[in-house]
N, C-alpha and C positions, 0 to 999 in steps of 0.2 A: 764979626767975631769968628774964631780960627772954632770950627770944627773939631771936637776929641776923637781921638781912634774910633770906642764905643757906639761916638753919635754917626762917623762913618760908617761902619756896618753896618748898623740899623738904618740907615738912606738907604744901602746897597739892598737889604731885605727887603726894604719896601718896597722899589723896583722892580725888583725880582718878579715878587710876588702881582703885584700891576701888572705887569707886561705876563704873568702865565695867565692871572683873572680873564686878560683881555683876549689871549690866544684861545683859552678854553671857549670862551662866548663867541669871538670868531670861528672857530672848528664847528661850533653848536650852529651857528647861524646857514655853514657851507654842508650840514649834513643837511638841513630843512631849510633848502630854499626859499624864497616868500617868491610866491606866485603872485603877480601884480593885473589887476585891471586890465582885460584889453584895451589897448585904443583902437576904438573901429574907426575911424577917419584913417587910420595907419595899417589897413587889411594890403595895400597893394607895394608896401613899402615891404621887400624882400627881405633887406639884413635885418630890421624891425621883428619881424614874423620867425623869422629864422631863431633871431636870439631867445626870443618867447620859447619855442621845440627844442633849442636846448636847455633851455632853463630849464622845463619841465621832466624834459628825459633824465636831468640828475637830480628832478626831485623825487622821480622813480624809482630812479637806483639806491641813492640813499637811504628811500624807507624802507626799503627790502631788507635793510640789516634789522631795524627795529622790533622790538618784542611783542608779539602779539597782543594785543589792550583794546579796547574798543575806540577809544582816542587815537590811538594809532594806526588804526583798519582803517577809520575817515578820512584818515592823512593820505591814506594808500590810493584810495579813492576818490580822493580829490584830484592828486597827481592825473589819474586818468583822464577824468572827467573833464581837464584841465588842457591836457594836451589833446583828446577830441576834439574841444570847442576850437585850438589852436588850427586846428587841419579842417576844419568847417569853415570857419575865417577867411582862410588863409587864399586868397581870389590865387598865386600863384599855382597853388596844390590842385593837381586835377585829377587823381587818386583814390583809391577809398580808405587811404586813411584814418580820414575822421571815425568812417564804421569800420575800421578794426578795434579802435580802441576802443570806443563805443561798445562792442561787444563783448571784448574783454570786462568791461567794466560792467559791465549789466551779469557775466558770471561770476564774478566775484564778488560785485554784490549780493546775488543768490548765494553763493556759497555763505556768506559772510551774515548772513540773514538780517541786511540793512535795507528796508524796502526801499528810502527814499532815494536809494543811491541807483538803485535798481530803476526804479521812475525816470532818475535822471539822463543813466544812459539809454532808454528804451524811447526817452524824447529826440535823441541823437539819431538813434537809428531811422526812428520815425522821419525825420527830415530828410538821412539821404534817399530813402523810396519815396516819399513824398515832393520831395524839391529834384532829385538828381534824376532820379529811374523814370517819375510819374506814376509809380506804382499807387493807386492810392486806395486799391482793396488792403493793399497789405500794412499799408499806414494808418488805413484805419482798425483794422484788427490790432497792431500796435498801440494804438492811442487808446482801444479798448480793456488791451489786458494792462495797461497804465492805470486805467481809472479804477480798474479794480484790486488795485494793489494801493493805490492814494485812498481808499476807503479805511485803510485799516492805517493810515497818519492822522497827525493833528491839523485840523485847518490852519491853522495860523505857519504851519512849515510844509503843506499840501503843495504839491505842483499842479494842482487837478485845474487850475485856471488855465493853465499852458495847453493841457489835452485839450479843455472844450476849447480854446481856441483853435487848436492846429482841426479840431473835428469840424468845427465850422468851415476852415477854407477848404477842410474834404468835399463835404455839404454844399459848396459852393459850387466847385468843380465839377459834381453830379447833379448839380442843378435841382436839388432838394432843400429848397428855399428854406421852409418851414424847420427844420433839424438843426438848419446853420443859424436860422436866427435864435432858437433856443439852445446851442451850444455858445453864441457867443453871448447871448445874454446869461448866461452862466457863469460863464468868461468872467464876466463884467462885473460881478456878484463878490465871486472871492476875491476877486484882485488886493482889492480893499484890506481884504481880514489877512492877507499873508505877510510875516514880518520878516522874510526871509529877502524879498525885494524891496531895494530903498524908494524913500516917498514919489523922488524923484523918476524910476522908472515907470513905477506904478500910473503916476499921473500920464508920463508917455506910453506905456501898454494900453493903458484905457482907451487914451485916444486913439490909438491905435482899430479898438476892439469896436469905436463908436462910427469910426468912420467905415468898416469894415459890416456894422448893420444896416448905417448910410446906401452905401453899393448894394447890399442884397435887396432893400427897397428902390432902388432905383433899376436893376433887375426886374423888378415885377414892375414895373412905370405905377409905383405906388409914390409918386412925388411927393404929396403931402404929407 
């Protein structure tokens, strides 16, 4: 049937209006990026890596416009936290990177009086003296002033599992058998109660943390 003038405008409206509905949600979607999963099987794949740093550098920029909110400080704060982990990853990058942002992120989160985010980047930092430098006085004074800022979180969104771990491989390194085996059985403790990592890490963290008490008994030719 033949269309009225009337029923033609109102097509024309509804159109209209579709196509701004959908520009507005796309505009919204390119101001806040979605930061996606790394794939670490994909650390040595260049353009891969590359496209990750810039995704995240405009999800920096982006929030920078946004109004101060607690919800939106997190957002700021992930961006960081987000593009450190990318320049940690990133086997190409041989820089430091990772501990700028890293650092940044751990002042802002001070500023910003968000401890967990604070923990988060002070675990970054933690690793490039501890994996890059060998520093591992100063990684652990790090993983120290961690644990005492996870005191004052909830366990179930604590990182304080990640410190006694990363204390353990300090412990190790110094050959302080006894410390490493009760930071990773520490380790091993929370893992469990935190809901912030899915089941599935969880279960490979563990193993991770059992095969790692494994070695420190085998260190002491404690076979059995």
């Amino acid at each position: 049937s033949t269309a009225t003038p009337f029923e033609w405008l109102l097509m024309k409206r509804l159109v209209i209006w579709f196509l701004l509905f959908n520009t507005i949600g796309f505009c919204r979607a390119q101001l806040r990026p979605v930061l996606p999963d790394l794939n670490f099987d994909r650390r040595g794949d260049f353009h891969y890596m590359d496209s990750l740093r810039n995704l995240a550098h405009r999800h920096i920029k982006s929030t920078e416009r946004l109004p101060h909110t607690s919800k939106n400080d997190t957002i700021r704060l992930e961006g960081l936290r987000y593009l450190a982990i990318v320049f940690k990853q990133w086997r190409h990058d041989k820089s430091d990177s990772s501990f700028y942002y890293a650092n940044r992120l751990v002042q802002q989160a001070k500023h910003l009086n968000n401890p967990l985010y604070q923990v988060r980047g002070l675990m970054l930092e933690e690793y490039f003296y501890r994996v890059r430098k060998n520093d591992y006085p100063k990684a652990l004074q790090i993983n120290q002033e961690a644990s005492k800022l996870c005191s004052g979180l909830p366990r179930a969104s604590s990182p304080l599992w990640q410190v006694q771990m990363n204390m353990g491989d300090i412990y190790v390194v110094l050959r302080d058998y006894p410390k490493a085996l009760q930071s990773y059985q520490a380790s091993l403790t929370l893992l469990p109660i935190n809901t912030l990592v899915s089941k599935q890490n969880q279960k490979l963290l563990m193993a991770q943390v059992v095969s790692q008490i494994g070695e420190v008994y085998d260190r002491q030719s404690k076979v059995d």
